[in-house]
N, C-alpha and C positions, 0 to 999 in steps of 0.2 A: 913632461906634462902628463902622460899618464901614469907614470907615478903617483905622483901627485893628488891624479884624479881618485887613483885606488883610495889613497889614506883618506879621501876627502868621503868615499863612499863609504867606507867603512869605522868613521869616525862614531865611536860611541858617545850618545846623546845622554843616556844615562848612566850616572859614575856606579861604578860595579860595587860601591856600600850602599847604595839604596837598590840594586837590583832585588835581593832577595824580599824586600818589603814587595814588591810589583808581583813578585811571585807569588807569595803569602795572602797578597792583597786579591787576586783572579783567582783563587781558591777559594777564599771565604765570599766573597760576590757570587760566585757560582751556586754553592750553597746556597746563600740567602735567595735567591732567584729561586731555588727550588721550595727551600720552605715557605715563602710566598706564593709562588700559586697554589702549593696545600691552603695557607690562609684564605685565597680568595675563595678557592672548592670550599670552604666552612663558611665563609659569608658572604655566598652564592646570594641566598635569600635577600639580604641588604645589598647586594650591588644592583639586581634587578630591581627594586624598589624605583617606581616614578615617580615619587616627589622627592623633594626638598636633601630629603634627608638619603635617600638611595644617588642624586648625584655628588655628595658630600663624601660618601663610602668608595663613589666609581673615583674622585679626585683623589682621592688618598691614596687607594689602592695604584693607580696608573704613577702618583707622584713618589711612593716608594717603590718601582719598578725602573722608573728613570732616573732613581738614585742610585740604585743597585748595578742597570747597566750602566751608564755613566762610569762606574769604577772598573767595572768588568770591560770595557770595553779600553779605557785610560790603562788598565792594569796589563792586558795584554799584547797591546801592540808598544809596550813599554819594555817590554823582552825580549823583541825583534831589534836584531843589531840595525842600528841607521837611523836617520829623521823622520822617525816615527810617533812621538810623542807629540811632539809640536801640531801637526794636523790633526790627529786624530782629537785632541784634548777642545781644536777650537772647531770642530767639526761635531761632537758630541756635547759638547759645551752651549751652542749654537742652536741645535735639536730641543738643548733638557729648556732653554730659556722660552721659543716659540713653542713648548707645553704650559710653562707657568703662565704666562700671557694667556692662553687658552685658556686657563682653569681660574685664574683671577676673572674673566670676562664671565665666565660661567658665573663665581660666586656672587658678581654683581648683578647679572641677570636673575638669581634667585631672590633677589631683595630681601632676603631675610637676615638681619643684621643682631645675631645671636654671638653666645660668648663662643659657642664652638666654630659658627663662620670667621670670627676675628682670629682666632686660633688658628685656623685651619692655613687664614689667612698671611700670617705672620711668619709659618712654618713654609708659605709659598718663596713667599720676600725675602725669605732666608736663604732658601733654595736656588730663586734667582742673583742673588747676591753671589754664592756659592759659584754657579757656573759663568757668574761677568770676570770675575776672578780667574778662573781656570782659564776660559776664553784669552783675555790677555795675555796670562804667564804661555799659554800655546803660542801667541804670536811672537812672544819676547824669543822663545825658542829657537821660532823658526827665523828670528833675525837675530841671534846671535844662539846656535847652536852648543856653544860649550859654554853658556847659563846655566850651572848646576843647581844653582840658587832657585832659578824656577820649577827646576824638575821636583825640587824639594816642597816648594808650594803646592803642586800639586800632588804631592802624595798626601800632603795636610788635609785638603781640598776632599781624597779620596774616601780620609778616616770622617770627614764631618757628613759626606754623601752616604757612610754608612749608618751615623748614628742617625740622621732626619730618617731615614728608611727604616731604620728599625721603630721607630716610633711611630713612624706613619702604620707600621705595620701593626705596633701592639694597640694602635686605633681601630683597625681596620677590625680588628679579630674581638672588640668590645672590650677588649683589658682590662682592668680595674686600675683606676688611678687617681691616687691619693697626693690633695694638693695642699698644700700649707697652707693657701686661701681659706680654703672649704673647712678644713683641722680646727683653727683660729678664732672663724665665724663659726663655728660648732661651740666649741670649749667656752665661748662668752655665752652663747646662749643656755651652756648649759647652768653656767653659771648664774645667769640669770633666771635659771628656771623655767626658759622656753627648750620644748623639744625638738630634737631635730628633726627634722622633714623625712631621711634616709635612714633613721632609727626608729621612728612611730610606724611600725608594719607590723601587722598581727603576725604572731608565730603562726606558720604552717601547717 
């Protein structure tokens, strides 16, 4: 029996070909954590902003911070030999969902129903999609421990929490970003011989 109990203690949760990705994965999280709060120290200015548009900034910013740790946090107790993924994934899973809730209730309280709140919005619902998922595959885990299959979703789960983050962040920092919508309705009106709104500015 205790035998038994050892193998059982020390049963690896995560198959040793996806380990080095969890490795790779707390590395580059770490990182992005830090170049992120440089991001929020440059748009300091827009986070403290009270209206509309300063809590739009604070959502972003807080929503690619719980993307980042979310990873950072999945990534490293995924390294730790034992069932440790399973809790942790629906424990941080759990946390990043009662923030999207919070920030969706926000954007409704601001009543201001603009292309960038639908946006903002969309990138929420994504997010929350993102950790209802993760949540599950942690439960499937923790009921049947040698599901490699889910460990493997959640490493999927990890690289999508880092791309929402990264974008939330080239938001947060004012980015330039160029849409095929915006390109399209350009090119017609130029054709048309109307000017564009962001090309009619007097030189400098």
């Amino acid at each position: 029996m205790r035998k038994r109990h050892g193998r059982c203690k020390n049963h690896q949760v995560v198959p040793s070909s996806i380990h080095d990705f969890f490795a790779a994965s707390a590395g580059v999280s770490g990182a992005l954590i830090g170049l992120l709060f440089v991001a929020i120290s440059v748009a300091s200015d827009r986070l403290s902003g009270a209206e509309a548009g300063g809590q739009l900034h604070r959502i972003r910013a807080v929503g690619a911070l719980t993307a980042f740790t979310n990873t950072l946090a999945v990534s490293l107790f995924a390294l730790i030999p034992g069932h440790k993924i399973g809790w942790t994934a629906v424990s941080v899973g759990a946390g990043g969902l009662a923030f999207v809730v919070a920030s969706l209730l926000s954007l409704i309280r601001l009543r201001q129903v603009r292309w960038a709140t639908v946006r903002d919005g969309l990138f929420l619902i994504g997010l929350a999609v993102t950790f209802v998922i993760q949540l599950l595959e942690g439960v499937d885990i923790n009921a049947h421990p040698g599901d490699s299959g889910a460990v493997n979703t959640i490493a999927v789960l990890a690289v999508v929490c880092f791309l929402i983050g990264i974008a939330r962040s080239w938001e947060l920092i004012g980015g330039p970003s160029i849409g095929i919508g915006h390109e399209v309705t350009a090119l017609v009106r130029h054709k048309d011989g109307a000017e564009d709104p962001h090309e009619a500015q007097p030189p400098p």
